[in-house]
C-alpha positions as CSV (number, residue, x, y, z in Angstrom):
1,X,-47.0,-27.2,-40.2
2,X,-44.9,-26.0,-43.0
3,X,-43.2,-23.5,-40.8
4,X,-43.8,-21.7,-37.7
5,X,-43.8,-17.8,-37.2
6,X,-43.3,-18.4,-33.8
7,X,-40.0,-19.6,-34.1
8,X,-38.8,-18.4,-37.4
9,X,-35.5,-16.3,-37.6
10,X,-35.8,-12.6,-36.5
11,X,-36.3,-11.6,-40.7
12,X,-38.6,-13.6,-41.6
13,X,-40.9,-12.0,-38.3
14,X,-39.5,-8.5,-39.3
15,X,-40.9,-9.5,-43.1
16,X,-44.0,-10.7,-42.0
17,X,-44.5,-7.2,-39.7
18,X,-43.5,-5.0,-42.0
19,X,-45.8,-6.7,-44.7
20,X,-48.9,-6.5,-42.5
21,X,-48.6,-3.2,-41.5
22,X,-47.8,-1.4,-45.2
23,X,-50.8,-3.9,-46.0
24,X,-52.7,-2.5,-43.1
25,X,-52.4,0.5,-44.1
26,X,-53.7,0.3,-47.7
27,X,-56.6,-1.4,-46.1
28,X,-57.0,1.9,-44.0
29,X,-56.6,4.1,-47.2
30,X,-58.7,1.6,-49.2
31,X,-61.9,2.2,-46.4
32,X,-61.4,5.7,-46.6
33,X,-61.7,5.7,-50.5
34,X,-64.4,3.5,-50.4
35,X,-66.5,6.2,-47.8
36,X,-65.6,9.1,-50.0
37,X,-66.9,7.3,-53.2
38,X,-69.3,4.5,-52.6
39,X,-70.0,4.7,-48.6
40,X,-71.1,1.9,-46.5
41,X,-74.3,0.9,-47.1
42,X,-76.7,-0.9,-49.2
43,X,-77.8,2.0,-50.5
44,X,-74.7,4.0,-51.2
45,X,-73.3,1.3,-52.5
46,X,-76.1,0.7,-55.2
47,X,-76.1,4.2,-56.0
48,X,-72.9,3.9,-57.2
49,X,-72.6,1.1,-58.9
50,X,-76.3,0.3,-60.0
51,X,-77.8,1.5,-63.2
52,X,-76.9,5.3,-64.1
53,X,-79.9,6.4,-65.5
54,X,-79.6,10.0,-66.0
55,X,-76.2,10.4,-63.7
56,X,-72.7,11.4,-65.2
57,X,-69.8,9.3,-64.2
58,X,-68.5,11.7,-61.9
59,X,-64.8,9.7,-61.5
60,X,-61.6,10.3,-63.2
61,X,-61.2,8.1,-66.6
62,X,-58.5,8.2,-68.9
63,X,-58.8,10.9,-71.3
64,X,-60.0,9.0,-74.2
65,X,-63.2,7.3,-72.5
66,X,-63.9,10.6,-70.6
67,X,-68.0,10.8,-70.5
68,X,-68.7,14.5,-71.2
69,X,-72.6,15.2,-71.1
70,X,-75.5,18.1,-70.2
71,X,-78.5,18.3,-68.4
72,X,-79.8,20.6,-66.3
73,X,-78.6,20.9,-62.4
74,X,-81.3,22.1,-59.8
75,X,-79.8,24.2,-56.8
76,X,-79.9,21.3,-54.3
77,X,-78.0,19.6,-56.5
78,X,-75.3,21.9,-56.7
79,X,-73.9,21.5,-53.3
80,X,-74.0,17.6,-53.7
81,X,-71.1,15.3,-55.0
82,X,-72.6,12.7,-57.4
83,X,-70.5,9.4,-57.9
84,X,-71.0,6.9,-59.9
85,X,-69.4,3.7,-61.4
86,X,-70.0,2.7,-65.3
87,X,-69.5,-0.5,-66.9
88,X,-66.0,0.6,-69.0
89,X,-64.6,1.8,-65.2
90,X,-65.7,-0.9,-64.2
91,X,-64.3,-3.2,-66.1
92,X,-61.0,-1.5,-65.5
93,X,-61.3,-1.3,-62.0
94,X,-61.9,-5.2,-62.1
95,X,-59.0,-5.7,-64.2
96,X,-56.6,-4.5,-61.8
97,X,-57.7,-4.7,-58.4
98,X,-58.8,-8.5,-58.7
99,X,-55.0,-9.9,-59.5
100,X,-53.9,-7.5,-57.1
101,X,-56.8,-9.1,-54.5
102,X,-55.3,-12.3,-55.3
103,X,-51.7,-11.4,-54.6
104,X,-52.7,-9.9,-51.0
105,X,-54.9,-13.1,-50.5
106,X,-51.8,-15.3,-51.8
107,X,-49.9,-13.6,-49.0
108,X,-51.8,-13.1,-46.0
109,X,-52.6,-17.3,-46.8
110,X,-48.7,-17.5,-46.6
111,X,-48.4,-15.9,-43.0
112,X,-51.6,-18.2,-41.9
113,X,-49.5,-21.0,-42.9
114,X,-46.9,-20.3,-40.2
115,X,-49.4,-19.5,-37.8
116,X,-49.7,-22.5,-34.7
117,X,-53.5,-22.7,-34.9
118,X,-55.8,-25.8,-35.9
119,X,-56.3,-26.6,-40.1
120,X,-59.4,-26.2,-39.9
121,X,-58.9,-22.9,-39.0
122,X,-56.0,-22.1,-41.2
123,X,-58.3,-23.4,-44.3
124,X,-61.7,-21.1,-43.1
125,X,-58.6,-18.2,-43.1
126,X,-57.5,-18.9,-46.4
127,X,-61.3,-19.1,-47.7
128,X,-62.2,-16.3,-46.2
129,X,-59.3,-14.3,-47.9
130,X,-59.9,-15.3,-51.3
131,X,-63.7,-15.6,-51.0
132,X,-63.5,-11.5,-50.3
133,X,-62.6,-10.3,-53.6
134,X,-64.7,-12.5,-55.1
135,X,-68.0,-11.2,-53.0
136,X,-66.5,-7.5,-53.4
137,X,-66.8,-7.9,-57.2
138,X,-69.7,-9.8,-57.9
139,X,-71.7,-7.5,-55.5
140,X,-70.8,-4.6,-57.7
141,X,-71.5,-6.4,-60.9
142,X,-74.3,-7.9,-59.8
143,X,-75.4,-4.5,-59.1
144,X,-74.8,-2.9,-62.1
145,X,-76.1,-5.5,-64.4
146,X,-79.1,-7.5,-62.1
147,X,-80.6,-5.6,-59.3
148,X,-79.0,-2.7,-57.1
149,X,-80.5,-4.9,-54.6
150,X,-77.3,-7.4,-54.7
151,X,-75.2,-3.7,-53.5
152,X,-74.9,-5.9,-49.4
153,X,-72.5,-8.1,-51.1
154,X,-69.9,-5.9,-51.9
155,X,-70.7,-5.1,-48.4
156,X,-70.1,-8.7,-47.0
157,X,-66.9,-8.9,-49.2
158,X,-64.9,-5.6,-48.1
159,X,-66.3,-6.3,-44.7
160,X,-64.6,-10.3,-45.4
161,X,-61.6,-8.6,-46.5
162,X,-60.9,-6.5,-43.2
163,X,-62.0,-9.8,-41.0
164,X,-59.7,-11.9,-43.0
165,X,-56.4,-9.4,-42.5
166,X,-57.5,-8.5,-38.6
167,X,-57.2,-12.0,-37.9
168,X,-53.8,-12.6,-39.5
169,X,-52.6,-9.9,-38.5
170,X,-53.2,-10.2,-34.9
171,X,-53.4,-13.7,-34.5
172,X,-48.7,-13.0,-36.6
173,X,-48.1,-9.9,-34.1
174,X,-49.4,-11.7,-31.2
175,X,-47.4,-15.3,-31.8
176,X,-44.3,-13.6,-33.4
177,X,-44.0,-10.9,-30.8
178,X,-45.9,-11.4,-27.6
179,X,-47.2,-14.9,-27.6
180,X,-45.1,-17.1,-25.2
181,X,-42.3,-19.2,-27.4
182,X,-42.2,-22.9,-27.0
183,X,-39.1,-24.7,-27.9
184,X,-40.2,-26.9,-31.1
């Protein structure tokens, strides 16, 4: 073990905590983003990021790729809030949550490291982590270009992402704070 959060000074715990929870609570922002844009399932999630056919991009651009258009609006439609996700958004939206994906992934691996549980287990963590963004993104791009039908793997990855913290981040708070300490 490279080092163990178990024993580690009292900064290196009060680090650790503190990055979890500001993490955890991104996470918690992030979900509610995600229900107020794409939603939870399958079908939502296509919607959104499948092929727009006739629908406006409905989400805030910069102002120089702003998609303006017409068409008419039928009174059903008025009270409904239409979302969806082109190719130039997301492109963008690739661009800067994947390195940032990576970063979080590079972190929460860090704080498995330290954690007194078998390698096997530390190296399904670490997959896990990484493996997230990677389902996350290829679900919606898989979407948008193949079939709307691929929308349950941007399911499986968010889901991967919020398994993959909950587990570090019980498995830290528990050994660092409430576990029973061993001498080493």
């Amino acid at each position: 073990m490279l080092y163990d959060l178990r024993h580690s000074d009292l900064r290196v715990r009060w680090l650790v905590t503190l990055l979890l929870a500001t993490l955890g609570t991104s996470y918690l922002f992030g979900a509610w983003m995600v229900a107020l844009y794409a939603g939870f399932s399958p079908h939502k999630v296509a919607e959104t990021y499948g092929p727009a056919g006739e629908a406006v991009m409905a989400m805030q651009m910069p102002p120089d790729t702003t998609i303006v258009a017409e068409r008419p609006v039928s009174m059903a439609e008025m009270g409904e809030e239409m979302h969806h996700v082109d190719k130039d958004l997301l492109v963008q939206d690739t661009h800067v949550h994947m390195p940032m994906y990576a970063v979080i992934a590079a972190c929460l691996s860090v704080i498995a490291l330290g954690l007194a549980i078998p390698r096997w287990a530390g190296l399904a963590i670490i997959a896990i982590l990484f493996a997230a963004p990677w389902l996350d993104f290829a679900g919606m791009w898989l979407t948008k270009l193949a079939s709307p039908g691929f929308a349950f793997v941007t399911l499986a990855g968010g889901w991967a992402m919020a398994l993959g913290y909950t587990i570090v981040a019980a498995l830290a708070m528990w050994q660092m704070w409430l576990g029973r300490k061993t001498n080493p």
